[in-house]
C-alpha positions as CSV (number, residue, x, y, z in Angstrom):
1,X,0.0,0.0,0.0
2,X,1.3,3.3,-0.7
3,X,2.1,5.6,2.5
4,X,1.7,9.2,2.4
5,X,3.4,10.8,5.7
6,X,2.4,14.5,6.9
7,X,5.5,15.6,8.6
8,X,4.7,18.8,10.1
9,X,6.5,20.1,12.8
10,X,4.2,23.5,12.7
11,X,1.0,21.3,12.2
12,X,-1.7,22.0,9.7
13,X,-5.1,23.5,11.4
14,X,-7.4,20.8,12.4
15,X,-10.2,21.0,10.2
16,X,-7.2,20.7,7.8
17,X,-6.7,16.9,8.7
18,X,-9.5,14.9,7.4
19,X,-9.8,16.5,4.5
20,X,-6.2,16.0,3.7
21,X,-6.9,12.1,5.5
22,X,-10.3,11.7,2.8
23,X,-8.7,12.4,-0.5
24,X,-5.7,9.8,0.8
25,X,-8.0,7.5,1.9
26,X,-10.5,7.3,-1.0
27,X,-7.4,6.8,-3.5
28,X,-6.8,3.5,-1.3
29,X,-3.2,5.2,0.2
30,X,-2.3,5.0,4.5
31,X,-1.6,8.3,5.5
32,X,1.1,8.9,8.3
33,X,1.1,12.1,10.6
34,X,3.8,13.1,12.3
35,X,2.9,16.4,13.7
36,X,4.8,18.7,16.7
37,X,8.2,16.7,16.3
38,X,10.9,17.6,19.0
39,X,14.2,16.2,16.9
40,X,14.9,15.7,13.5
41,X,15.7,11.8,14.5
42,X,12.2,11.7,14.5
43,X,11.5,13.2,11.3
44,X,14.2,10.4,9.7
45,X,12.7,7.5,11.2
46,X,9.4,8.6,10.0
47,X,10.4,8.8,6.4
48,X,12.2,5.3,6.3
49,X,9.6,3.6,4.4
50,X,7.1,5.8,2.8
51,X,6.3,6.9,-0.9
52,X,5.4,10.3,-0.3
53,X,5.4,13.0,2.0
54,X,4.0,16.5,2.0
55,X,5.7,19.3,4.6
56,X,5.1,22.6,5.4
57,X,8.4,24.8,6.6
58,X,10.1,21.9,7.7
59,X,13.3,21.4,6.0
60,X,13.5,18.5,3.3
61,X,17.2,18.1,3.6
62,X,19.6,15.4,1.3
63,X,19.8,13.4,4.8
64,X,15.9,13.3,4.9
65,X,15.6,12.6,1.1
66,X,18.3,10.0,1.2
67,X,16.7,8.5,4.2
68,X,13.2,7.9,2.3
69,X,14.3,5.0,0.7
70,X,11.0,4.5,-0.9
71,X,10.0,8.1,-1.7
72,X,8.9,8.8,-5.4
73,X,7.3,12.7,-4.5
74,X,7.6,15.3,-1.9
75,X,4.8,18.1,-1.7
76,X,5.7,21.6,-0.2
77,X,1.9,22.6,0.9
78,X,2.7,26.3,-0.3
79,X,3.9,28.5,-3.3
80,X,8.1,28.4,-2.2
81,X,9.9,25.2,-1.4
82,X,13.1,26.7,-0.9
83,X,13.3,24.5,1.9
84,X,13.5,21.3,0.0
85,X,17.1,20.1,-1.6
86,X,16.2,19.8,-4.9
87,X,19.4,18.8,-5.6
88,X,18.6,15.3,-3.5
89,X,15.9,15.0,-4.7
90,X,16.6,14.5,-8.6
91,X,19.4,12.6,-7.3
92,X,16.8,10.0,-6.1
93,X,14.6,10.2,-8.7
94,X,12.3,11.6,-6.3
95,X,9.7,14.3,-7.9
96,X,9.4,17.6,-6.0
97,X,6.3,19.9,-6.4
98,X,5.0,23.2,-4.9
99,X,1.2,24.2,-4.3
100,X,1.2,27.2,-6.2
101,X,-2.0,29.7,-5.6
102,X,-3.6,28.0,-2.8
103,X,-2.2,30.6,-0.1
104,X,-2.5,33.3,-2.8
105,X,-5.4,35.0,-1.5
106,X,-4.7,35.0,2.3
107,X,-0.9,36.9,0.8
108,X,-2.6,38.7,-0.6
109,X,-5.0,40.1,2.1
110,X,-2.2,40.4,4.1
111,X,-0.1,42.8,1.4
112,X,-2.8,44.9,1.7
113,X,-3.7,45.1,5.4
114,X,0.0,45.7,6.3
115,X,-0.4,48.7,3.5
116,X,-3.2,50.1,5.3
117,X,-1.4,49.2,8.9
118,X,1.3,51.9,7.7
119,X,-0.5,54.8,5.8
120,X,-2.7,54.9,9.1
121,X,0.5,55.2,11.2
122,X,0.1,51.8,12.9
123,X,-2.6,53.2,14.5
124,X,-1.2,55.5,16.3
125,X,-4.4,57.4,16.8
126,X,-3.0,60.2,15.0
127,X,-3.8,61.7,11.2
128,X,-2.6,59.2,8.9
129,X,-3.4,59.1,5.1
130,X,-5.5,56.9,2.8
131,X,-4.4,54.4,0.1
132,X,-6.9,55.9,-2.6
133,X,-4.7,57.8,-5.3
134,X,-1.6,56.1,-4.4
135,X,0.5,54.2,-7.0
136,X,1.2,50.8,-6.2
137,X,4.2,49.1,-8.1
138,X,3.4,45.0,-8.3
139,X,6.4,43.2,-8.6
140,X,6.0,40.2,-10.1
141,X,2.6,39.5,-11.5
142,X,2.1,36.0,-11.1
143,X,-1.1,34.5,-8.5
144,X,-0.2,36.6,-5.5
145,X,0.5,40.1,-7.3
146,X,-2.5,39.4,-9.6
147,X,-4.7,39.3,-6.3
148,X,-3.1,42.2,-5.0
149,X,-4.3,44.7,-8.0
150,X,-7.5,42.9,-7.8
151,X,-7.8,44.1,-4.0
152,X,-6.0,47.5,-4.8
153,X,-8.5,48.3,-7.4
154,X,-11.1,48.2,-4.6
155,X,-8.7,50.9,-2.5
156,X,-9.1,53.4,-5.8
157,X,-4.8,52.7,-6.0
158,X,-3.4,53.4,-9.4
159,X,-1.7,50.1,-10.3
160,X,1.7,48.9,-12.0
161,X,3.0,45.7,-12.5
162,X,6.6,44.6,-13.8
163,X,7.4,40.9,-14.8
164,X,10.4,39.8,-17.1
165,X,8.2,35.7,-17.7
166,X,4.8,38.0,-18.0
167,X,4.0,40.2,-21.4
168,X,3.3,43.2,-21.4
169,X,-0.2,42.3,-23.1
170,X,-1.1,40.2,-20.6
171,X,-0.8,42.6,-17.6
172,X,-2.6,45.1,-19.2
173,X,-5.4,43.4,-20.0
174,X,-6.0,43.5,-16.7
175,X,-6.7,47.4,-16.8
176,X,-2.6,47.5,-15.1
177,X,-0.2,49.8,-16.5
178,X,3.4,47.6,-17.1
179,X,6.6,49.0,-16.5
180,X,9.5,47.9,-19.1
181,X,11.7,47.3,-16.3
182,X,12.2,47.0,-12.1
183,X,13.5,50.4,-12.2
184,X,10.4,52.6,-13.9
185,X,8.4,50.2,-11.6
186,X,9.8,51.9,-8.5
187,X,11.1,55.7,-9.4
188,X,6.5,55.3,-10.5
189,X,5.2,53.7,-7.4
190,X,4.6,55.1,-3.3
191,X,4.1,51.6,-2.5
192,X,5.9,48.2,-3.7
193,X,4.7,44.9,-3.3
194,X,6.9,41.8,-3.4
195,X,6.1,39.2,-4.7
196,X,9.8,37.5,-6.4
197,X,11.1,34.6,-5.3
198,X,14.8,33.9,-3.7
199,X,16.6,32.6,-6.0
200,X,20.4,33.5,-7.6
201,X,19.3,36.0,-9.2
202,X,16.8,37.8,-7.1
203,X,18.9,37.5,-3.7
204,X,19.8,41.3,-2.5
205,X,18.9,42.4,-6.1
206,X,16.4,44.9,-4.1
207,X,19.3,47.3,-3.6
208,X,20.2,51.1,-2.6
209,X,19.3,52.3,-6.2
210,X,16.0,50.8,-6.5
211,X,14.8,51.4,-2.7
212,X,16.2,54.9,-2.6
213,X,14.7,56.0,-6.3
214,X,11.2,55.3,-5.0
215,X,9.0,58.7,-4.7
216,X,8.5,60.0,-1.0
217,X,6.7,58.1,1.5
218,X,8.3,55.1,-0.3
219,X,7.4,52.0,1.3
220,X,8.3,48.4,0.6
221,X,5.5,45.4,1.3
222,X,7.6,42.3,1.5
223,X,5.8,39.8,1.7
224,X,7.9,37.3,-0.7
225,X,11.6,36.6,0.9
226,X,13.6,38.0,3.5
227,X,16.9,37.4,1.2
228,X,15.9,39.6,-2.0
229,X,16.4,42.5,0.0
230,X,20.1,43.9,0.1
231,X,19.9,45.3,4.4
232,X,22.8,47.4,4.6
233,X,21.2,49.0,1.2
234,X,18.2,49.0,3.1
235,X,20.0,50.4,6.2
236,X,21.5,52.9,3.7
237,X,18.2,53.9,2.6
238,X,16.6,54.6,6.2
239,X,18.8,56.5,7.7
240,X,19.2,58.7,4.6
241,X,15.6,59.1,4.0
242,X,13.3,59.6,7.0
243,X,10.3,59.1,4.6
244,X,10.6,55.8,3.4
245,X,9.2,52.9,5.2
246,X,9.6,49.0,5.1
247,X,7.1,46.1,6.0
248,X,7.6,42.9,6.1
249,X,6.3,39.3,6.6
250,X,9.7,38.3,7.4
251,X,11.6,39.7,9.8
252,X,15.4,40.9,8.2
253,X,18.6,39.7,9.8
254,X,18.9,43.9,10.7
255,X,15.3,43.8,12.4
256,X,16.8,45.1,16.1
257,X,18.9,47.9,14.5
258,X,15.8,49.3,12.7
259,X,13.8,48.6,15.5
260,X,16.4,50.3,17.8
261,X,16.5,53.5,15.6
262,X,13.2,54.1,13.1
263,X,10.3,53.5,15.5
264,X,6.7,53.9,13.5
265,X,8.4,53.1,10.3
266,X,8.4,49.4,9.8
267,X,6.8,46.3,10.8
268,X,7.4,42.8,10.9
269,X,5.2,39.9,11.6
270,X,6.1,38.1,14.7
271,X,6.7,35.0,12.4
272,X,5.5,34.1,8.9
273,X,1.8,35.0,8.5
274,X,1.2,35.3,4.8
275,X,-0.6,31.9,4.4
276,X,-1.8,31.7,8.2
277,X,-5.6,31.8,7.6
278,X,-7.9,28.7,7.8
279,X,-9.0,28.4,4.0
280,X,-5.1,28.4,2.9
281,X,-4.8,25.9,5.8
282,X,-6.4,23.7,4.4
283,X,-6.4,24.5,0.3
284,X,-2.4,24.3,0.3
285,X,-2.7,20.5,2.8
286,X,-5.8,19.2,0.2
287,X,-3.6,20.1,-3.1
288,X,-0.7,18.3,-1.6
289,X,-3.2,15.0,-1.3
290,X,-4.8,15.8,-4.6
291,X,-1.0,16.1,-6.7
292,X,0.3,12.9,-4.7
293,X,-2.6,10.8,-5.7
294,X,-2.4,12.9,-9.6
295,X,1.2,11.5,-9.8
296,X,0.8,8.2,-8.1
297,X,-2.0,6.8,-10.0
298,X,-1.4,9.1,-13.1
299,X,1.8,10.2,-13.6
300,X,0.6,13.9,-13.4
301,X,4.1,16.2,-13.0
302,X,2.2,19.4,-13.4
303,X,3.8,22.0,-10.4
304,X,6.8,19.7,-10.4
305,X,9.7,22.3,-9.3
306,X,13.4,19.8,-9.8
């Protein structure tokens, strides 16, 4: 019988669970949860024998790919899965595969709430100002920037959008105006969203000219990666410019020096929130089930990432 393990160390919320257990169940699989675990020993042993596992944040190193003797896919129940060794995994001939879109919405949300967090002052219970009339820059316009503009248009914001993989066409026929290039996108734009991923090319590439060429009041949205942001460019850029602002899902390795010196101009989450609401819960832990049984009984490689 094929074994499908749930190794969460941050567990999936409980209505989560069943629905996750039903779609394993009804393909005729066992599912395994390991949820809450103290050691990684634990994490190893649990892996020994199953075909497929779907995490969370835990970390899908080689030692736990090349422990999973059996295991023909991994599922990352969420959009990054920079915490799997792809590497190891196409090593073992082991399929590797994302979620993308499920937490889209709740990033989404979030983007935008943390936008309205800082034009009212963090509610400070002084005069703030209102989002209406601003220009938002989108950067990257895949499922979660897409959302963004959606929600934005509803705020009365005047929207752009830069993507190198996304035409022009395509973004403007969504009524958004497309920059040529990362740099119109923020000398344009009061606010920027984030929504690139980490990769070789995007780590630090959010540097001193780009932060520092934004209009005044810039602020920054990040709710993508910690590491596409160059901090001493962004340290650069705060003490030179008592106007722009920073926000984050994801709290930089400089957090207690900002903290220490630019009260009521940043925030940070107190951990990852972006896909922290119920429905994302359990849309990211139910797409995991659905690709595993896709590619088990099917062959179906569709969000495969190695």
């Amino acid at each position: 019988m094929t074994k499908v393990l749930i190794a969460t160390e941050k567990p999936f919320a409980a209505a989560a669970i069943p629905q996750i257990k039903a779609v394993i169940d009804n393909a005729g699989f066992e599912m395994i949860l390991l949820e809450k675990y103290a050691d990684k020993s634990e994490l190893l042993s649990a892996v020994a024998d199953v075909d497929a596992i779907i995490i969370r944040s835990d970390k899908a190193t080689k030692e736990v790919i090349d422990a999973a003797k059996n295991l023909k896919i991994i599922i990352r129940a969420g959009a990054g899965f920079n915490n799997i060794d792809l590497e190891a995994c196409t090593a073992n001939n082991v399929v590797a595969m994302n979620t993308p879109g499920q937490n889209s919405n709740a990033v989404a949300e979030l983007a935008l709430g943390m936008m309205v967090y800082m034009a009212r002052g963090l509610f400070n219970a002084k005069a703030g100002t209102e989002l209406t009339g601003r220009t938002l820059g989108i950067h990257a316009y895949g499922h979660v920037g897409s959302l963004v503009a959606k929600i934005a248009k509803g705020f009365g914001m005047k929207l752009y959008a830069f993507d190198p993989f996304i035409s022009k066409e395509q973004i403007e026929k969504d009524g958004i105006i497309a920059c040529d290039s990362a740099e119109e996108l923020y000398k344009t734009c009061q606010y920027i969203s984030l929504h690139i991923p980490a990769n070789d090319k995007t780590k630090n590439s959010i540097d001193y000219n780009l932060m520092n060429s934004m209009p005044k009041g810039g602020t920054i949205v990040n709710t993508a990666r910690k590491e596409v942001i160059h901090e001493d460019d962004l340290l650069k850029v705060m003490s030179e410019r008592e106007d722009f602002r920073y926000v984050s899902d994801i709290a930089p390795d400089c957090k207690d020096e900002i903290a220490a010196k630019y009260d009521g101009r940043y925030y940070f989450t107190p951990k990852k929130m972006g896909a922290q609401t119920l429905e994302a819960n359990v849309n990211a832990g139910v797409a995991g089930a659905e690709q595993i049984v896709d590619f088990i009984l099917n062959g179906n490689t569709t969000f495969k990432v190695n």
